[in-house]
C-alpha positions in Angstrom: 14.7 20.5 8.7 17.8 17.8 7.5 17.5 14.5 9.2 19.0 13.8 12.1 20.8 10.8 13.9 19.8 9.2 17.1 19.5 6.2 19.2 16.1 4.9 19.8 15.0 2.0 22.3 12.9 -0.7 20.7 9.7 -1.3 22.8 8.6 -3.9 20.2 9.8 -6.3 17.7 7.2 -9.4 16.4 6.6 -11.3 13.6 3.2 -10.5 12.2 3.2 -12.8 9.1 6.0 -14.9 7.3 8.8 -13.1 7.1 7.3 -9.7 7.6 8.0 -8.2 11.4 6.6 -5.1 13.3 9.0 -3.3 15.2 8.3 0.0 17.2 10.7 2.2 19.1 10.2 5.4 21.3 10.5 8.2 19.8 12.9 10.7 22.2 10.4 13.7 22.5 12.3 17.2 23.5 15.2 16.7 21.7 13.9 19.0 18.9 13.5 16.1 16.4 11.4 16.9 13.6 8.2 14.8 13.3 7.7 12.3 10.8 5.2 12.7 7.9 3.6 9.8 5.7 6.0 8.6 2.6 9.6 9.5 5.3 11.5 7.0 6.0 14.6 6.7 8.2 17.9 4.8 8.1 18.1 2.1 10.5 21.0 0.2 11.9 21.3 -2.6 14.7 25.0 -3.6 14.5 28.6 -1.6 14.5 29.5 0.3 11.8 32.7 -2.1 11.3 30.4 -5.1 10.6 29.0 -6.2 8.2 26.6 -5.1 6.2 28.3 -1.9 5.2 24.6 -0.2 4.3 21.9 1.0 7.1 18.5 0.1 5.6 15.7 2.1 3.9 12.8 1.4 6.1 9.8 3.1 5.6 7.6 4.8 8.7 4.8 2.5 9.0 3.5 4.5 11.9 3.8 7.5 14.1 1.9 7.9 17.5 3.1 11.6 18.9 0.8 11.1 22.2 2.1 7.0 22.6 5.8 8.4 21.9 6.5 5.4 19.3 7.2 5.4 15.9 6.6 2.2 14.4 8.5 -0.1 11.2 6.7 -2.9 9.0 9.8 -4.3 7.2 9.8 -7.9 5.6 12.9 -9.8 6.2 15.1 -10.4 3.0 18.7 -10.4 4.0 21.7 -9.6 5.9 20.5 -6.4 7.3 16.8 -7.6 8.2 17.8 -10.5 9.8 19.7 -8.4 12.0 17.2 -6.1 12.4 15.0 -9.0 13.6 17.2 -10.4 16.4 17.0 -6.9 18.1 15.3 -7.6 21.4 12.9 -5.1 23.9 14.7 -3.0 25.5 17.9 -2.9 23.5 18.7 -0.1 20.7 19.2 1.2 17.4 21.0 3.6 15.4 18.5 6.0 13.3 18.9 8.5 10.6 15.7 10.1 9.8 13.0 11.6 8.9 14.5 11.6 4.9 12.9 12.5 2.0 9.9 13.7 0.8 6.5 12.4 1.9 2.9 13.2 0.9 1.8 16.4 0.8 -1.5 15.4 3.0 -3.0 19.3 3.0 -2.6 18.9 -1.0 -4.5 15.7 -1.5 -7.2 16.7 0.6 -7.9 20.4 -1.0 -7.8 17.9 -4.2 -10.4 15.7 -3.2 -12.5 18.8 -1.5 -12.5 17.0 2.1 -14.8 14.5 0.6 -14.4 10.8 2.3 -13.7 8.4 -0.4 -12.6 10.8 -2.6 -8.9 9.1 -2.7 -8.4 5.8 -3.3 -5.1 4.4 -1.3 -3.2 1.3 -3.4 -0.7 -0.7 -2.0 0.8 -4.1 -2.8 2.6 -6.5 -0.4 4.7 -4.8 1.8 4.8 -1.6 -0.4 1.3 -1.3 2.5 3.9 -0.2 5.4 3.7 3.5 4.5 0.4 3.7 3.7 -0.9 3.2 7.7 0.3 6.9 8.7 -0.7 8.2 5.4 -4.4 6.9 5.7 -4.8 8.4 9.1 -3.1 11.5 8.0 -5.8 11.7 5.4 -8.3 10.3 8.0 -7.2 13.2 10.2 -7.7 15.7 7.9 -11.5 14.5 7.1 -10.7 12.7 4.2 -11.1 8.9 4.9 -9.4 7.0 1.7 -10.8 4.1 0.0 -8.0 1.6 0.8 -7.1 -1.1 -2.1 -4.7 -4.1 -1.3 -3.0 -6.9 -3.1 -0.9 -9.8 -1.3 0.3 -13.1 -3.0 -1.6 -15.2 -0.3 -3.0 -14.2 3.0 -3.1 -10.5 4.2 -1.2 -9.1 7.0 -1.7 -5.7 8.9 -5.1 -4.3 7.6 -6.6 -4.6 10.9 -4.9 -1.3 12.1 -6.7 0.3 8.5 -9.9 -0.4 9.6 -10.5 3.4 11.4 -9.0 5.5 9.2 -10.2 3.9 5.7 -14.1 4.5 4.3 -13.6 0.9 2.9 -11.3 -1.5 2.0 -10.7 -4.1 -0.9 -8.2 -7.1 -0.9 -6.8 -9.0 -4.1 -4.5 -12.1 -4.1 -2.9 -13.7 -6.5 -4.2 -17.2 -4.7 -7.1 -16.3 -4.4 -7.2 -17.2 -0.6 -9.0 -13.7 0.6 -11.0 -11.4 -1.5 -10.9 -11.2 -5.5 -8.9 -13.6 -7.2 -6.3 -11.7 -9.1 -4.6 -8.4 -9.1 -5.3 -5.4 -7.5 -5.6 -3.3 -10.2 -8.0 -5.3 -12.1 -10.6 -4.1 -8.9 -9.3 -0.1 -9.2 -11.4 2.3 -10.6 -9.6 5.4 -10.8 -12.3 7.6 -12.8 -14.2 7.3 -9.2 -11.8 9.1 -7.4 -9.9 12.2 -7.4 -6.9 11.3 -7.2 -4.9 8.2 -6.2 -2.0 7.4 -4.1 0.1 3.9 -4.4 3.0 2.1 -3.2 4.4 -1.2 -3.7 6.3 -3.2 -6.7 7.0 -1.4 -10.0 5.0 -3.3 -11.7 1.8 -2.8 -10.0 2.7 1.1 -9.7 2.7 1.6 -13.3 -0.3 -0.5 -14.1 -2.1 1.8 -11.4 0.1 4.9 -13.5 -1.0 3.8 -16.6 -5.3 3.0 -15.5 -4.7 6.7 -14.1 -3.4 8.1 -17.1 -6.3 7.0 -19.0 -9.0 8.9 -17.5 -7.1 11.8 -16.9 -6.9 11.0 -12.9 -3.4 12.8 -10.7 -1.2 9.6 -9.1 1.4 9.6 -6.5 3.9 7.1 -6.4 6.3 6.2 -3.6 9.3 4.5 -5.2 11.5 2.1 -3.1 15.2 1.8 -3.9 18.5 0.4 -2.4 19.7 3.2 -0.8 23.5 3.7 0.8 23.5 7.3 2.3 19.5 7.9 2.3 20.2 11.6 2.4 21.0 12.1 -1.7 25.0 13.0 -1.7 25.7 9.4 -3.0 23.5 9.2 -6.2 23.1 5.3 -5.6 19.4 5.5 -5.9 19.1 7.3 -9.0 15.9 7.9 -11.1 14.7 8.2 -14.6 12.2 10.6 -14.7 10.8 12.9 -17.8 12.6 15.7 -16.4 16.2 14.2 -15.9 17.3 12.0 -13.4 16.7 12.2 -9.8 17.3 10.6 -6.1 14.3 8.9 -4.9 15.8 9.2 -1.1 16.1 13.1 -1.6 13.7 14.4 -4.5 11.4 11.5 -3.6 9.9 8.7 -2.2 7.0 10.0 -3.7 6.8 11.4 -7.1 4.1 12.1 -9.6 3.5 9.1 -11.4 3.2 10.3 -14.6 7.0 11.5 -13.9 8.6 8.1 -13.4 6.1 5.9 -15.5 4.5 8.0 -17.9 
């Protein structure tokens, strides 16, 4: 099903950590919408479509809660559009465009890993951890509770929520502040896993790619680009990928890694 435009009602909006905000709206149940899956995303905007910026945002699904009603946003607040999407209140609402793109295929990973908890290990890297919440308790859901790995730059934020749906977790930063001092990769092991699953800046990505690569274990990468239509007609957030070029919004977010960094 193509995604769909609505107005939602914010029921929260809170800063969680510097510059990095929560925000949860209620999702309008029995209007036929389709449900989000882990790795969607939706188009969000809080101001007219005659001011400024010209662009919704990209913002990844950080959570869905189906019996709550609330589908939930971890965004980190960079510019123009963010800011804006901060000063939104309780109460008020937004303009949404969603679910786009392609997410993981949950039933996949699992018949990969044979049901087996800790068979998948889960890396994300700043705020490239919003999508992985929904995707861990997908996975969690589907009796295969993911090994979670995390780096920050300096404190954590967020991993609380991880707790029940991960069969561990494990925390770099580059400060050294909580867990091992240094990156995130340097505490991955893919050959102990069946496959693994990552999101967060390119450069972590493809070191994950490349430490997957060499032991011959499957990656999944969700890719983050600027995005103006989110719904692939405007080619903005064009690909490189070893079979031509495509849209991360449409043919993506998630890709095989070997595909985009191989």
């Amino acid at each position: 099903m193509s995604a769909v435009k609505f107005q939602a009602e914010v029921v929260e909006n809170v800063q969680i950590a510097p510059d990095i905000c929560r925000m949860a709206v209620r999702w309008p149940s029995g209007e036929g919408l389709p449900a989000p899956r882990a790795g969607q995303f939706f188009m969000l905007r809080a101001w007219g479509f005659d001011e400024t910026p010209m662009l919704s945002r990209p913002i990844s699904v950080h959570d869905y809660d189906p019996s709550g009603g609330t589908l939930s946003f971890l965004y980190q607040v960079k510019g123009e559009g963010t800011q804006k999407l901060r000063a939104v209140q309780q109460g008020q609402t937004l303009s949404l465009t969603g679910p786009c793109g392609n997410g993981f295929d949950v039933p996949a990973i699992v018949r990969a890993a044979g049901g087996r908890n800790g068979a998948v290990a889960v890396v994300g890297g700043g705020i490239g951890t919003a999508p992985l919440l929904l995707l861990c308790r997908e996975l969690a859901a589907a009796g295969c509770k993911p090994e979670l790995y995390c780096g920050f730059r300096d404190e954590p934020y967020g991993l609380e929520e991880f707790l029940p749906c991960c069969a561990a977790i494990s925390v770099a930063t580059d400060s050294g502040a909580v867990g091992y001092h240094g990156l995130v990769t340097e505490i991955l092991h893919p050959e102990q896993f069946a496959m693994v699953l990552t999101c967060g800046p390119m450069v972590m990505m493809r070191g994950v790619a490349r430490l997957c690569a060499g032991v011959n274990v499957p990656c999944l990468a969700s890719l983050e680009r600027k995005m103006a239509c989110g719904l692939g007609a405007c080619l903005g957030c064009t690909c490189h990928t070893k079979v031509g070029a495509k849209t991360v919004c449409k043919d993506g977010p998630v890709f095989d890694a070997q595909e985009v960094f191989g």
